[in-house]
C-alpha positions in Angstrom: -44.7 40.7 -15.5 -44.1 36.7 -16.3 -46.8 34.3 -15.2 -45.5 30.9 -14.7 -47.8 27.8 -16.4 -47.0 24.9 -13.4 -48.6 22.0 -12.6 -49.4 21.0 -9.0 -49.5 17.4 -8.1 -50.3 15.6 -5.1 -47.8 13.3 -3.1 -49.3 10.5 -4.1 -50.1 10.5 -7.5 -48.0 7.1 -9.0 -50.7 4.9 -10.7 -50.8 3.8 -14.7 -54.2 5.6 -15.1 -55.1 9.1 -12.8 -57.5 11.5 -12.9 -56.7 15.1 -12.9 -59.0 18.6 -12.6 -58.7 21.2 -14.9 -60.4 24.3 -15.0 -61.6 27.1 -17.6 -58.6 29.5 -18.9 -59.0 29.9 -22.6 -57.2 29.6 -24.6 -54.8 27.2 -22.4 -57.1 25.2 -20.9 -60.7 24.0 -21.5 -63.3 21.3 -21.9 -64.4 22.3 -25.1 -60.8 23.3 -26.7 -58.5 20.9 -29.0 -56.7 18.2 -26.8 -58.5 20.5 -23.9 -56.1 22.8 -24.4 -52.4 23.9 -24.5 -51.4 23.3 -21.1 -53.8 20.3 -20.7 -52.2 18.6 -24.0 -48.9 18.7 -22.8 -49.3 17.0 -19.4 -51.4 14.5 -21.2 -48.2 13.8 -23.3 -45.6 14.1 -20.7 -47.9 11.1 -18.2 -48.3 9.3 -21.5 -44.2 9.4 -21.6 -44.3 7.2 -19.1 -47.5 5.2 -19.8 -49.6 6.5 -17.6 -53.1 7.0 -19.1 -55.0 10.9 -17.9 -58.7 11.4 -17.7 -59.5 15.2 -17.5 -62.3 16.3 -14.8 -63.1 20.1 -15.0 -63.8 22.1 -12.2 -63.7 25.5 -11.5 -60.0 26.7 -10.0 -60.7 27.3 -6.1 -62.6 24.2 -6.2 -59.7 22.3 -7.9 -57.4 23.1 -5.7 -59.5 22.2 -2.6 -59.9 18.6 -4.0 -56.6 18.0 -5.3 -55.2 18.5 -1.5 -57.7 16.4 0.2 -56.4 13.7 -2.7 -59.8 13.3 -5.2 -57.8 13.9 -7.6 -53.6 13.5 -8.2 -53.0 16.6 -10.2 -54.4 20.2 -11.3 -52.6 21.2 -14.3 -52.8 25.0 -15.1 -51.6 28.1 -14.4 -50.9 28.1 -11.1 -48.5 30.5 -9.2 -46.1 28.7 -6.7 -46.9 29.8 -3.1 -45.5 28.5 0.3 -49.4 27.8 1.0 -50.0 25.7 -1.6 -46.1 24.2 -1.2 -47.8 21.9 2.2 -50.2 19.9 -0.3 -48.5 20.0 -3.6 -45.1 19.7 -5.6 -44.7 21.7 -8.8 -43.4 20.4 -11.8 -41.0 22.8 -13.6 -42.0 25.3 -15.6 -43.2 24.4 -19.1 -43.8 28.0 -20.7 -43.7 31.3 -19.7 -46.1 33.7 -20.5 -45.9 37.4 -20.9 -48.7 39.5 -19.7 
């Protein structure tokens, strides 16, 4: 089975400086990790493509999600798994690796 890394974003996440929740999922993502991680280090470089400046908040992953959709924060990258629930708040980006269990 093939986990999907994805990134769910809010609609309304344009700005030159955001802040986005993380939570713990060594050894992809996590405060205390270089660049806070794998997946963590790659969104920071793909906002940074287009000058747009991150700042990481960690949280754990239910409670993430919760305050992404009610718009605390613009984005919650990790590993989440595209679902028609989560479809009503959020847009994924495409896939940036896949992961075999």
């Amino acid at each position: 089975m093939k986990d999907a890394v994805i990134f769910l974003m809010s609609y309304n996440s344009y700005a030159e400086e955001i802040t986005v929740v993380s939570g713990e999922w060594e050894p992809f993502a996590g405060e205390k990790l270089k660049n806070l991680g794998f997946i963590n280090d790659v969104f920071k470089e793909a906002m940074k493509l287009e000058s747009i400046e991150v700042k990481f908040d960690f949280r754990p992953w239910k409670r993430a999600e919760v305050q992404t959709s009610k718009g605390k924060y613009v984005a919650s990258p990790g590993g989440w798994v595209k679902n028609a629930e989560r479809e009503k708040d959020f847009f994924s980006m495409k896939k940036v690796c896949i992961m075999a269990n």
